[in-house]
Every structure is written in structure tokens, then in C-alpha cells.
SELOMAR-262283 format. One record per residue (C-alpha): residue number from 1; residue in one letter; z, x, y. Coordinates in Angstrom, 1 decimal, always signed. Example, Ala and Ser with C-alpha at 12.3 -4.5 7.8 and 13.67 -1.06 7.14 Angstrom:
residues 2
  resi  resn      zz      xx      yy
     1     a    +7.8   +12.3    -4.5
     2     s    +7.1   +13.7    -1.1
end
This chain:
residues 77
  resi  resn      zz      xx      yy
     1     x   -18.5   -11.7   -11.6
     2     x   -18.9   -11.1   -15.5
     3     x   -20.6   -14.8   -15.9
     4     x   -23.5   -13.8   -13.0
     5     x   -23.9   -10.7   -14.5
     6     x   -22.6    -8.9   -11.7
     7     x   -19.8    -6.7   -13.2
     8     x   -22.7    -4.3   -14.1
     9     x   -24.1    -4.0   -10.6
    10     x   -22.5    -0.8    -8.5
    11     x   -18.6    -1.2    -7.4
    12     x   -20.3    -0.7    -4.0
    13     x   -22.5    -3.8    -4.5
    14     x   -20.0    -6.2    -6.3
    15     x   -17.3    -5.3    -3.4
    16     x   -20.3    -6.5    -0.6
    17     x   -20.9    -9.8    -2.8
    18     x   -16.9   -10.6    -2.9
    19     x   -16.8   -10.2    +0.5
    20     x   -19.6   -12.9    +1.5
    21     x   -18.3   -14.8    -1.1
    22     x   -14.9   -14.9    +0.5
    23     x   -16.0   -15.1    +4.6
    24     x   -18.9   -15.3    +6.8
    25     x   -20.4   -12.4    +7.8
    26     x   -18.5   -11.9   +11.2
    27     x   -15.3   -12.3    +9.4
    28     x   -15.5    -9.8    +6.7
    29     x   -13.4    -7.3    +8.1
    30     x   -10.6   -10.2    +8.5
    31     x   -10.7   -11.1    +5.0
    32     x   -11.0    -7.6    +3.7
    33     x    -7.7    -6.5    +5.8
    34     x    -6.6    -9.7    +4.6
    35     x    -6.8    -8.7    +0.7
    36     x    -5.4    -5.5    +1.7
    37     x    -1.8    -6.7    +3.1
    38     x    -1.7    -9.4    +0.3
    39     x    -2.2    -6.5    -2.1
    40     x    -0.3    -4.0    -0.8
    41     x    +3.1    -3.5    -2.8
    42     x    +6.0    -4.4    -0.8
    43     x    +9.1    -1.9    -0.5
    44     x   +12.4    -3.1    -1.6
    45     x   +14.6    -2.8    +1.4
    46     x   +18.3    -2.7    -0.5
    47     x   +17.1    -0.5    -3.2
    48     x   +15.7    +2.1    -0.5
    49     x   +19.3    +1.9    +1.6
    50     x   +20.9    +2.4    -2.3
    51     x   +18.2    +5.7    -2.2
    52     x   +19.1    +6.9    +1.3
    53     x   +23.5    +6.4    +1.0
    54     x   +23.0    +8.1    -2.2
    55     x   +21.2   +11.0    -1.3
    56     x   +23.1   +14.5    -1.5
    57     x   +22.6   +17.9    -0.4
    58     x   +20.8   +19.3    -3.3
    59     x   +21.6   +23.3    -4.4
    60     x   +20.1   +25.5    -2.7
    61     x   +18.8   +22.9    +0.5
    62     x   +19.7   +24.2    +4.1
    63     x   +21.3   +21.8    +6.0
    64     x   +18.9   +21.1    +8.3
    65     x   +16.7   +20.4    +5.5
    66     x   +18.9   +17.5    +4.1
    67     x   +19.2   +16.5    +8.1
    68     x   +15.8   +16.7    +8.1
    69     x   +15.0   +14.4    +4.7
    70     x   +17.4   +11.9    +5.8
    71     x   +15.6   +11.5    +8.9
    72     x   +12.2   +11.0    +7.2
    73     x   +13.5    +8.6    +5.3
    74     x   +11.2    +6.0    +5.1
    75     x   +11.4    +2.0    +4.4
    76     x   +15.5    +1.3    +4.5
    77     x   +15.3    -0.4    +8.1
end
């Protein structure tokens, strides 16, 4: 992008140009969901099990609250 001089076009603009670069027209949307799960930060499944076994009641927290955050607990599998 910086070599064509496109870095100081509009992020708008230079996201449209990446995208034909990257796929025909009709397969845009492919390659832009694509980037996005490639990008996307994965969770770490053991260290969110070590989270949820080590979660207590904190002071002050009903019961039905902690029942409530263990439920909601989110990317342990």
C-alpha cells in the first residue's frame, strides 16, 4: 500500500482496494469473513477451565449471583 501511494487514500478506500486485490468481486464477502476468523484471537480453553474451577464467591455476592456468573461463563467447553 505505502509503495502505490495508497496508505494516504481513506481507510474506507484502501480496505475496498485490499479486498479486490485479494478476490473477485463476487467473492469479497468470503475473503473478508475469511480475514476475520484468521484474525480473530483464539481463547485458550485450559486457562478458561483454570478461570472458571477457580472462581469464588466474592464478599458481598448473592448466591444466585455467583450461580448466575458461573453459568455465563464463557469459552471453557
Amino acid at each position: 500500500m505505502s509503495v502505490s501511494g495508497y496508505n494516504s487514500k481513506p481507510h474506507k478506500e484502501q480496505i475496498d482496494i485490499l479486498l479486490y486485490l485479494l478476490a473477485a468481486p463476487e467473492r469479497q464477502e468470503q475473503a473478508l469473513q475469511a480475514s476475520r476468523e484468521y484474525l480473530n484471537p483464539r481463547t485458550n480453553t485450559i486457562f478458561e477451565w483454570y478461570k472458571f474451577n477457580s472462581r469464588v464467591q466474592l464478599h458481598g455476592e448473592s448466591v444466585g449471583e455467583f450461580v448466575t456468573a458461573l453459568h455465563t461463563a464463557e469459552s471453557c467447553d
